[in-house]
C-alpha positions as CSV (number, residue, x, y, z in Angstrom):
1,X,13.5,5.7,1.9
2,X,10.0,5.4,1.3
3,X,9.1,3.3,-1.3
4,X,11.5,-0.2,-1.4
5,X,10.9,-3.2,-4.2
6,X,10.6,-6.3,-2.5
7,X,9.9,-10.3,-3.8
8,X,7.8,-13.2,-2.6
9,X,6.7,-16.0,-4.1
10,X,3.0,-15.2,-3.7
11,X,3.0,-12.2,-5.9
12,X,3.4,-14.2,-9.7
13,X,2.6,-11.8,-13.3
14,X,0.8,-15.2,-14.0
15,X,-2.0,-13.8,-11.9
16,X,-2.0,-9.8,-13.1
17,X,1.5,-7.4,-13.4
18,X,3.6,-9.6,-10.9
19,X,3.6,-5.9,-8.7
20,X,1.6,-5.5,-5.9
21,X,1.5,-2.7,-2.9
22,X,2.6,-4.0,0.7
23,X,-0.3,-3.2,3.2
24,X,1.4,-5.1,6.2
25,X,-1.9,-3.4,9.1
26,X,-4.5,-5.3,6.2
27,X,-2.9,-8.5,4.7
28,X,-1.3,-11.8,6.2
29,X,1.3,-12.5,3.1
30,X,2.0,-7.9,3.4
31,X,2.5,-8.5,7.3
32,X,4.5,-11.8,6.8
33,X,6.6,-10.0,3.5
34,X,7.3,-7.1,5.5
35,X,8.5,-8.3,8.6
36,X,10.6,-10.2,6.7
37,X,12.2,-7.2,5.0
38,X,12.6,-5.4,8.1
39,X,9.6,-3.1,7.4
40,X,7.7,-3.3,10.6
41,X,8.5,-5.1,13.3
42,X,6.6,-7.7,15.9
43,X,6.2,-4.8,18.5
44,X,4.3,-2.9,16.0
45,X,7.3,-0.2,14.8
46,X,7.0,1.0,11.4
47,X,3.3,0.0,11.5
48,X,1.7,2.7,9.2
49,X,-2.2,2.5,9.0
50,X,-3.2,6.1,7.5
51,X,-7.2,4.8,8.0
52,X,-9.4,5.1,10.3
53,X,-12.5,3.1,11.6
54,X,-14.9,4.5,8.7
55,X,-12.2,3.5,5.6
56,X,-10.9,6.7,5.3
57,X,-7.7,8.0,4.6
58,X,-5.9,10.2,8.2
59,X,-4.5,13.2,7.8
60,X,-1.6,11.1,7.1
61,X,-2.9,11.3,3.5
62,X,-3.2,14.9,2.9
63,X,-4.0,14.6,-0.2
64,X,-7.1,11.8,0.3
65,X,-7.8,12.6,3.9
66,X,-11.2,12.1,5.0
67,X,-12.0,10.1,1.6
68,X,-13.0,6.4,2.0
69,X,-10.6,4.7,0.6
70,X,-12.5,3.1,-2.4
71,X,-13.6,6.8,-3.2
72,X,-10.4,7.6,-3.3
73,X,-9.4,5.1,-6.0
74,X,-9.6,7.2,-9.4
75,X,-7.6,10.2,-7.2
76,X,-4.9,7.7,-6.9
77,X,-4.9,6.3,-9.8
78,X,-5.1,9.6,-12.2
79,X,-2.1,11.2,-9.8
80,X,0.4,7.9,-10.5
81,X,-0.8,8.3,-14.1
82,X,-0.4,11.9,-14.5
83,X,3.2,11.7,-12.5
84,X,4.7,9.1,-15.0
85,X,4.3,6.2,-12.2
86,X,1.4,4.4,-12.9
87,X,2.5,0.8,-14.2
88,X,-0.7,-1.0,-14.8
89,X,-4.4,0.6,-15.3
């Protein structure tokens, strides 16, 4: 499957919604949580990163590819919104 709800203690709705995304190629606690979880492993498998050197989005995105991922930011947002998933704004 490719979306999976996970916990860990560092994600709190004391600091914002209590949901964040898992980005385990840009963040220490995403890394840590994921291996955890069996997402990626230590050799690297399952390690997704769908950006390249400049920030932008791979052809891995098709939908954002060759936006910098900032830029890409209102895209993202208006599709979760406009497909029903968007839980926070």
């Amino acid at each position: 499957k490719a979306f999976r709800v996970v916990a860990d203690p560092y994600v709190s709705s004391e600091a914002g919604t209590g949901i964040v995304h898992q980005a385990p190629a840009f963040g220490e606690d995403d890394h840590r949580v994921c291996l955890a979880e069996g997402i990626v492993s230590r050799d690297g498998s399952g390690m997704l990163c769908p950006v390249d050197m400049n920030g932008c989005f791979t052809n891995e995105v098709p939908d954002f590819a060759g936006q910098h991922v900032k830029q890409a930011d209102k895209g993202i947002r208006d599709r979760l919104r406009d497909s029903g998933h968007l839980v926070f704004n």
